[in-house]
N, C-alpha and C positions, 0 to 999 in steps of 0.2 A: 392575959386570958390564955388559959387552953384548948387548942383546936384540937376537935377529933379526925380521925381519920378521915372519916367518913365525908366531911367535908371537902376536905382535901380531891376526894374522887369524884367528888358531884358536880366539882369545877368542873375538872375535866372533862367530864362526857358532858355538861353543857358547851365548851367549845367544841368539841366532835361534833356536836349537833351543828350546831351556830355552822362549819364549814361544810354541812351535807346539804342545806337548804340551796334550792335554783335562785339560781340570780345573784347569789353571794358569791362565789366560785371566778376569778377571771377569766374572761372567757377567752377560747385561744388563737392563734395570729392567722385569720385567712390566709390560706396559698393564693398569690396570685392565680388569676387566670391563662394559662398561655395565648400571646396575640398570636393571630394568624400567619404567618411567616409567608410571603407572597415568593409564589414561584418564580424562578430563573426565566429571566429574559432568555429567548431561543438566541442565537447568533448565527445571524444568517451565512447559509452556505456562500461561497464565490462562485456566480455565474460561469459555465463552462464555456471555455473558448472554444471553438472549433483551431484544431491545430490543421494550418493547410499542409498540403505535400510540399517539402524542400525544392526551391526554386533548382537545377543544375545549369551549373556550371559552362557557358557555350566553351565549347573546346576547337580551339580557329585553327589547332591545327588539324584533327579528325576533319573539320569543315574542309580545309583546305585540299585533305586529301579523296575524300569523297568525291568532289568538283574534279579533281586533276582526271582521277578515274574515268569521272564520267565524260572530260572531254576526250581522253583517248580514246575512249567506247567509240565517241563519236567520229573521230577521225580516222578511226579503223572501219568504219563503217561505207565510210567514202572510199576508202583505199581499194575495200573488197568492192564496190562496185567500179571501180575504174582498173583495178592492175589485176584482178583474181585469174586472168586468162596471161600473165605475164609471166617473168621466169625472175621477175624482180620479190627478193627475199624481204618484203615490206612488213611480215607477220615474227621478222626476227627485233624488231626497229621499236622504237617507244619514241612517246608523243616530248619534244624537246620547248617547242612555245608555241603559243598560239595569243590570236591579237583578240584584247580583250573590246577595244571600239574602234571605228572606221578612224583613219589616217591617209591626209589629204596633203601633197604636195602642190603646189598654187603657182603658177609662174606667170611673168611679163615678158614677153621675148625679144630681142634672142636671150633664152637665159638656161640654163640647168640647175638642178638641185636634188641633195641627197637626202634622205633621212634615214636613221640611223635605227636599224630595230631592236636589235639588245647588245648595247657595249660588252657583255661579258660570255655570251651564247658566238660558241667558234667552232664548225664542225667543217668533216671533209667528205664524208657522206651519207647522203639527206635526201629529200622530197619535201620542197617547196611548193607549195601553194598558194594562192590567191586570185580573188575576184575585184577585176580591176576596172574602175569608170571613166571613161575618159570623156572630155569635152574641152573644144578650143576654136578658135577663129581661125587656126593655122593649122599648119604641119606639129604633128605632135608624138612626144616620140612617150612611151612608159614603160617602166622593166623593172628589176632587180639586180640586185648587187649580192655575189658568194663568193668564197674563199678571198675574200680581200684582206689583205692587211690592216691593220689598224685605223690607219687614215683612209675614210671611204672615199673621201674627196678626189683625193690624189695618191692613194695607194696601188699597188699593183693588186690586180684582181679580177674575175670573168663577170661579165655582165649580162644577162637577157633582156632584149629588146624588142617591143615589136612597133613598128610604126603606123599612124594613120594617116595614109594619103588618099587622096578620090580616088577611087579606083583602083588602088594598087595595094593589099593589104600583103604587109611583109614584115618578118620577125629574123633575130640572127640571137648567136651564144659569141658575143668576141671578149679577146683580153684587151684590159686595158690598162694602163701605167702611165703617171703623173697629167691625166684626165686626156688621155690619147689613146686609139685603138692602134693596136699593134699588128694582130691577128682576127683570125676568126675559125674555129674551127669548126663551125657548121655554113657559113657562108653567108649571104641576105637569102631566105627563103618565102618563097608568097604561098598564102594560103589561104583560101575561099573558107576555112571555119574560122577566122576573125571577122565578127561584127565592126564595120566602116562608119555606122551609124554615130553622129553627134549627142553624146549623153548613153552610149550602147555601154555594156559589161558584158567584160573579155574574162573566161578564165584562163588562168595559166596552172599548169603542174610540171613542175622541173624535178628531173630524176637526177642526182649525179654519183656517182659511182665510182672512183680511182681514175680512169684515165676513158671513160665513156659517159654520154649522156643524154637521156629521152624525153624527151616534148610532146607533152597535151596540150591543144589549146580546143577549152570548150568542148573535152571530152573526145578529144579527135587528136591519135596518137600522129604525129607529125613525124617521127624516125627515132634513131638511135645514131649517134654521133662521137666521137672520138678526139680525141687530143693525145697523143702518146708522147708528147714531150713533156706532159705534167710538169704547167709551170708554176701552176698554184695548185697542191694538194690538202689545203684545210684553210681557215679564216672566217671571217665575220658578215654578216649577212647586212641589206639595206635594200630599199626603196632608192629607184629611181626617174626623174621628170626632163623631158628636155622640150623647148617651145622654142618656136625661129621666130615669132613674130604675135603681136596681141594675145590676148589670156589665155590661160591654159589651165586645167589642173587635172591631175593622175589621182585619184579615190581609192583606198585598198581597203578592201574588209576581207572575213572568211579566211585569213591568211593564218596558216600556219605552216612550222616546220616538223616533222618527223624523223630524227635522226638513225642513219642507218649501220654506222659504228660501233 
């Protein structure tokens, strides 16, 4: 058979038709929805510390010189009230040791005994001091040991001494060597400002100077004394006790040296 044209077109435009009709057409691919994207956990800040101030540093030896200071201060303080009417150059002088607790020589008698204040402290002119206790059953003697030789025991060297007997208070400056007096060059001297009293505190202040020496006892200048054979002119310093009979003991505090070299 022969087809006309016209057939041929009428196809066509019935499927143009057939794909215009709703519901025939595929329908096309929803876009998802976007889910909700949940916000960023905060991250919590770091609690602030308090930063304290830098501990410093103790510095023992600034410490140690501050203290030195202030014990000079102190010991020049004494000085001006005891020598400032004096012709003694004590404001040319620095503070050499001072005793940091009491030191107690203890005897059974008849006995003596030395103690020794600083093995490595040796001058030849100085101002000694100390406040000294004495208490004893007996006769009882307490002093100081300068310019000694090495061995206070038994070295050569001058000693201050003052004694407690009833009734008769008396002090001296003798030398002595291999634990013997030799001399004296101030003498046995008595003196009404030593307290005699059992358990009484005696000061002493010893001036010594080249070939002269002056005596406070209890703020009561005792003289000026001499040695001009200079037989010890420098050495080491100590504490001295001597008891003739039942206990004794010689107490030091407040003690120091003042060197004046």
């Amino acid at each position: 058979m022969k087809h006309h044209p016209y057939t041929a077109l009428l196809v066509l435009m019935i499927a143009a038709l057939a794909c215009a009709v709703p519901g025939t057409a595929p329908e096309p691919t929803a876009t998802p929805v976007p889910s909700n994207t949940p916000a960023p956990t905060a991250t919590p800040l770091p609690t602030a510390t308090a930063t304290l101030p830098p501990t410093s540093t103790p510095d023992a030896a600034a410490t140690a010189a501050v203290m030195a200071t202030q014990s000079a201060a102190d010991v020049l303080d004494e000085l001006d009230n005891l020598l400032s009417d004096s012709d003694i150059p004590y404001k040319d002088g620095q503070l050499a040791w001072r005793q940091n607790s009491p030191l107690a020589i203890k005897m059974r008698g008849p006995s003596q005994n030395f103690l020794d204040i600083d093995e490595t402290l040796s001058a030849g002119n100085f101002i000694l001091k100390s406040d000294v206790t004495w208490e004893a059953t007996g006769i009882l003697i307490c002093g100081a040991v300068f310019r000694s030789e090495p061995n206070i025991e038994k070295g050569k060297q001058y000693q201050f001494v003052y004694l407690r007997l009833s009734g008769l208070p008396v002090w001296a400056i003798e030398l002595h060597e291999f634990g013997y007096s030799k001399n004296s060059p101030t003498g046995t001297k008595a003196s009404n400002a030593l307290n005699l009293k059992n358990g009484a505190t005696n000061q002493f202040v010893l001036v010594v100077q080249d070939d002269n020496f002056t005596v406070y006892l209890n703020g009561v200048r005792q003289g000026r004394y001499f040695d001009y054979s200079k037989q010890r002119e420098s050495g080491y310093f100590g504490f001295y006790g001597w008891q003739d009979s039942g206990d004794g003991v010689c107490e030091y505090e407040n003690s120091w040296i003042w060197s004046l070299d």
